[in-house]
N, C-alpha and C positions, 0 to 999 in steps of 0.2 A: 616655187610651186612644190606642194609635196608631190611622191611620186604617182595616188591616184592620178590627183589633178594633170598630172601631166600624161597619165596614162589616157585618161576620158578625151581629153583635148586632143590626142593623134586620133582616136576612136572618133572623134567628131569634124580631123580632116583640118586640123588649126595646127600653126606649130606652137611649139609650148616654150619652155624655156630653152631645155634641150629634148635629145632624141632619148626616149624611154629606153630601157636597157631589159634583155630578159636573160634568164640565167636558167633554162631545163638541163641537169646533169642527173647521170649516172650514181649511182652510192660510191660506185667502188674510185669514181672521178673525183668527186665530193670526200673520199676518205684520202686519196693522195694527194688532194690538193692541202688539204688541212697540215698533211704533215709537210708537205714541201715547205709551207706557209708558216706555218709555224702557230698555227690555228687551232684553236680548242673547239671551239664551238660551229657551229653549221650555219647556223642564223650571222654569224661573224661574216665568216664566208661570204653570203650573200650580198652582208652591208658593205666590203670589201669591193665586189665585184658592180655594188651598184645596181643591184636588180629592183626592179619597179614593180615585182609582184611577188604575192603571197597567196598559197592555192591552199584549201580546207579540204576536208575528204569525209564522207560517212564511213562507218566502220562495220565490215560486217556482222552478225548478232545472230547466224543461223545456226542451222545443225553443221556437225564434219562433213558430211559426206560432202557439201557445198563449199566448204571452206576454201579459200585461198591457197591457203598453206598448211592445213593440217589432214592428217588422216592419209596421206597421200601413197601412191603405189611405190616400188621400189625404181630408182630411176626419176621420175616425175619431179618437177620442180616449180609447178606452181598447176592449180586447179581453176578454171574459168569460171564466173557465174551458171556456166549451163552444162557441168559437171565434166568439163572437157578439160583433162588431164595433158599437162606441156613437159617436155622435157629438153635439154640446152640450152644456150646463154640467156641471159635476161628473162622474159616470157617463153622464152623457148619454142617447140614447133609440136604440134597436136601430136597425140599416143593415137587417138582415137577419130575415126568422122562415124557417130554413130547414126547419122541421117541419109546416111551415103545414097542409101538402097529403098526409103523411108516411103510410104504408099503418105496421101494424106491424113487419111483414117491415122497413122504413127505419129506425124509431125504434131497433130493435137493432143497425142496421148502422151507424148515426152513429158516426163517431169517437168517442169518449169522452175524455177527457182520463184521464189518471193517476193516481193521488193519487201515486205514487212521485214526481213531480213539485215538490211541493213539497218543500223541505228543513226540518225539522223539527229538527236537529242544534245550533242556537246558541239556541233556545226557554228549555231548562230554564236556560240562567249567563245569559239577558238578565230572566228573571225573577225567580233569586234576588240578580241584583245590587241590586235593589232593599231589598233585607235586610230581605225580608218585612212591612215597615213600610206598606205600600198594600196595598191588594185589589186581584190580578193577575186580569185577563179576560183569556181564550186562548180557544183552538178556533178552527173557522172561522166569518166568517158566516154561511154558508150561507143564501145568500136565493132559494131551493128555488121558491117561488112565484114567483118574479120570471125567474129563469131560464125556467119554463115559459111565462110570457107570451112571452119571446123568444123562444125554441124554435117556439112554436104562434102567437103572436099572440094579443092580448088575445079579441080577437070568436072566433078560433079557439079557442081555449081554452075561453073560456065554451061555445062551442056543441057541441065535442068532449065535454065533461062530458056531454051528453045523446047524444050521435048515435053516439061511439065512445072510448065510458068505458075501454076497455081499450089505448087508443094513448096517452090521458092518466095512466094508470095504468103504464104502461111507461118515459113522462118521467120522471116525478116518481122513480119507481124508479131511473133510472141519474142522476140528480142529485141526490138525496137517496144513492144509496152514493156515490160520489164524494165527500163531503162529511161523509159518516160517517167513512170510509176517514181522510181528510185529519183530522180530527181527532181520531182514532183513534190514530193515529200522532200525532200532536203529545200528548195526556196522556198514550202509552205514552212516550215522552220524558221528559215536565213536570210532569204533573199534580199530583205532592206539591208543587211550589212555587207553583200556580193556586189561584184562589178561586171562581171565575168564570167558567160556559161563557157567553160570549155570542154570540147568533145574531139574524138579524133578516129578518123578511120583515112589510112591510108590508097586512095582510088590511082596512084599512080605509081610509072617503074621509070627504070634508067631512062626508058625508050620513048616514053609516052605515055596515055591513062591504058589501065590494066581491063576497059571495059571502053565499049564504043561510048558516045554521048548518046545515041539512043538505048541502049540499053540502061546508062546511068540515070536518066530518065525517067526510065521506065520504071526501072526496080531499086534503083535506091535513092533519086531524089524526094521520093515523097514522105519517105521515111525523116531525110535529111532536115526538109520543110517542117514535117511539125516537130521539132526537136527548138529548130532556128523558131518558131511560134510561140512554143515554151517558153525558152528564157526573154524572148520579146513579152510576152505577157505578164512576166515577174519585171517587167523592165529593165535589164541586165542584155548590155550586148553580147555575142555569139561569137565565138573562134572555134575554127577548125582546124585542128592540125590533119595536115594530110602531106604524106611523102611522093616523091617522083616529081613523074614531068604529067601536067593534068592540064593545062594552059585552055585543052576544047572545052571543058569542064567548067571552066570558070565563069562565064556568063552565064548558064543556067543555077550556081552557087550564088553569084549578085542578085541575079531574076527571085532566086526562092527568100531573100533577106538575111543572107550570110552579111557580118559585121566584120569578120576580121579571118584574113588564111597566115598559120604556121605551117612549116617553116620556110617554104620559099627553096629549092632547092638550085641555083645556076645552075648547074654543071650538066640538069639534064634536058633534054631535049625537050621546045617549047617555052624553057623559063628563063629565056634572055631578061635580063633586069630593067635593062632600059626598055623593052616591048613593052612588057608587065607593066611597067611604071606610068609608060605612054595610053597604053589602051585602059587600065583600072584604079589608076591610081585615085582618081577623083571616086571613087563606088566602092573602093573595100581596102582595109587596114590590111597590110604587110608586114609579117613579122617575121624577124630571123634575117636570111639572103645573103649571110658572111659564112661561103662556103666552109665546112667541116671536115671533107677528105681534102683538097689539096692545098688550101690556105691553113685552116687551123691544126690537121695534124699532121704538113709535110711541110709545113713552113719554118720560118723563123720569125721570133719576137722583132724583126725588121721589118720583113714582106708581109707579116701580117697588120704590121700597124698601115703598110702602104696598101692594102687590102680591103681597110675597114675604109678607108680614106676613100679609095674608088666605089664603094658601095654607098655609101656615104652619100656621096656627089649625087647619087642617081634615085637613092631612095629617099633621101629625106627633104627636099622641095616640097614646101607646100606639109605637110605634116601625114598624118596616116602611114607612119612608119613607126614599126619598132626596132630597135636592131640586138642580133644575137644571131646563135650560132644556127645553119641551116639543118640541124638536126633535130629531133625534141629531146636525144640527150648528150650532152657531151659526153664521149664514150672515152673509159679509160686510159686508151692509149693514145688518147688528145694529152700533148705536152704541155702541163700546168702553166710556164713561162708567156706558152701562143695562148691561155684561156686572160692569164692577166694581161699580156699585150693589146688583145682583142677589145677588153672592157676601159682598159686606158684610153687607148686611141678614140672609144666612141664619146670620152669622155672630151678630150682631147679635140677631138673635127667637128662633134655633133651639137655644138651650141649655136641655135638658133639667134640671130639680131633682134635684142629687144624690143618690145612692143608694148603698150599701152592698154590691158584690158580692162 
């Protein structure tokens, strides 16, 4: 099987040949592994590691002041679609919540970003150069929830939900189109050569989801829903990456036509493997579930191969499994050694008893 096809077939809940493998890492993870490896190239890398997917992106095409990366303040290290300036590790953590205090009458008058903005124009020949052999993820992220904490502020946010539902309900509305728009335009482009809407907004914590299931409900399933509508109508199934422990969350995610959740976190409350597996395995693709902090970056290239083994066992019955690492990136001070132990072993346990299609 190539590794679409063997991508479509867990997405359709069949086992394949073997278990699909995904590989989300860091740059600066991707840069130390190459040198550990002795690797030039990135794409090497990935065919190395056995990853079963390749993800496209639109490129932005607006003015600075919107830019990602340019024009930025001093300090700052990356600028949001909705002019929300970050600063530390990776995406970093808002400068700014300029919505904090924001009357309705303001949340309309915010500048909005574009979707005309992104350029959408080299999407559909950077996906079929691939010559269809991987499972292409496109669209935008859209991490719709996350923008609203910056926009409102976290405490803001939470307490808007109750005090003045209708300025919350107005965010989420011009960053959820904005993001429709944007990937809208990228499958009206691409979408025959895509497999894969992926998007991601994290709704949970160490502890549990970060919002009751009514309020998730209330204020950000709907948003959720026509996104998961969207790439159902380009015909391309939907993953969500979402962090934490969210487990109440999840039947209303199957309810709304979610295809697939990353990455699956064990370790935190709510996401026993074998619960998950028992109550949804037949309703929604699971990707990731090979813990990140104490398997892959406090283990050994031993305990980790005995690791993939026991995940293994419980996820990949019956198909609708992907497996990789429970994080969406492997972070640099993941030990190069546990990233290639991890992708052997799945290589290693995850083959399926032939079958006859």
């Amino acid at each position: 099987m190539t590794s679409r096809e063997r991508v479509l077939a867990a997405f359709a809940h069949e086992e394949p040949d073997r278990v699909p493998r995904w590989c989300g890492a860091s740059p600066e993870f991707i840069a130390k592994a190459k040198r550990q490896l002795g690797i030039v190239d990135t794409e090497a890398l990935f065919v190395r590691f056995g990853d079963d997917f390749r993800r496209v992106h639109a490129r932005y095409a607006g003015p600075e002041a919107f830019s990602p990366g340019q024009g930025l303040s001093p300090g700052a290290t990356y600028r949001s679609p909705f002019g929300i300036e970050r600063h530390g590790y990776g995406y970093g953590m808002p400068m700014t919540t300029p919505l904090a205090h924001a009357t309705l009458r303001q949340v309309h008058a915010y500048p909005w970003p574009d979707p005309a903005w992104m350029d959408v124009s080299r999407v559909r020949d950077e996906a079929l150069a691939w010559g269809r052999r991987y499972a292409i993820l496109g669209g935008d992220w859209s991490p719709y929830w996350h923008d609203a904490i910056d926009l409102l502020g976290m405490e803001g946010l939470m307490m808007q939900m109750t005090d003045a539902p209708a300025v919350v309900d107005a965010v989420l509305e011009h960053v959820v189109d904005y993001y429709f728009e944007v990937s809208r335009r990228t499958f009206d482009a691409a979408a025959a050569a895509m497999d894969v809407f992926f998007i991601g907004n994290d709704f949970g914590s160490q502890t549990g989801p970060l919002l009751s299931p009514r309020q998730f409900e209330r204020f950000l399933l709907p948003h959720l829903r026509r996104l998961i509508q969207l790439g159902h109508d380009y015909r391309l199934k939907v993953q969500l990456h979402c962090c934490g422990g969210y487990e109440p969350l999840i039947p209303a995610m199957i309810a709304a036509g979610l295809d697939g959740l990353h990455a699956v976190q064990p370790c935190c409350r709510g996401m026993d493997l074998r619960t998950l597996k028992a109550r949804y395995g037949d309703k929604i693709l699971f990707n990731g579930a090979i813990d990140s902090h104490h398997v892959l970056i406090e283990g050994t290239p031993a305990s980790v191969r005995r690791g993939v083994r026991d995940v293994l066992s419980i996820m990949a019955p019956g198909g609708g499994y992907v497996a990789g690492a429970s994080h969406d990136f492997i972070l640099e001070e993941t030990p190069v050694e546990n990233v290639v132990a991890m992708f052997d072993a799945v290589e290693e346990f995850g083959q399926y008893p032939h079958r006859d299609r």
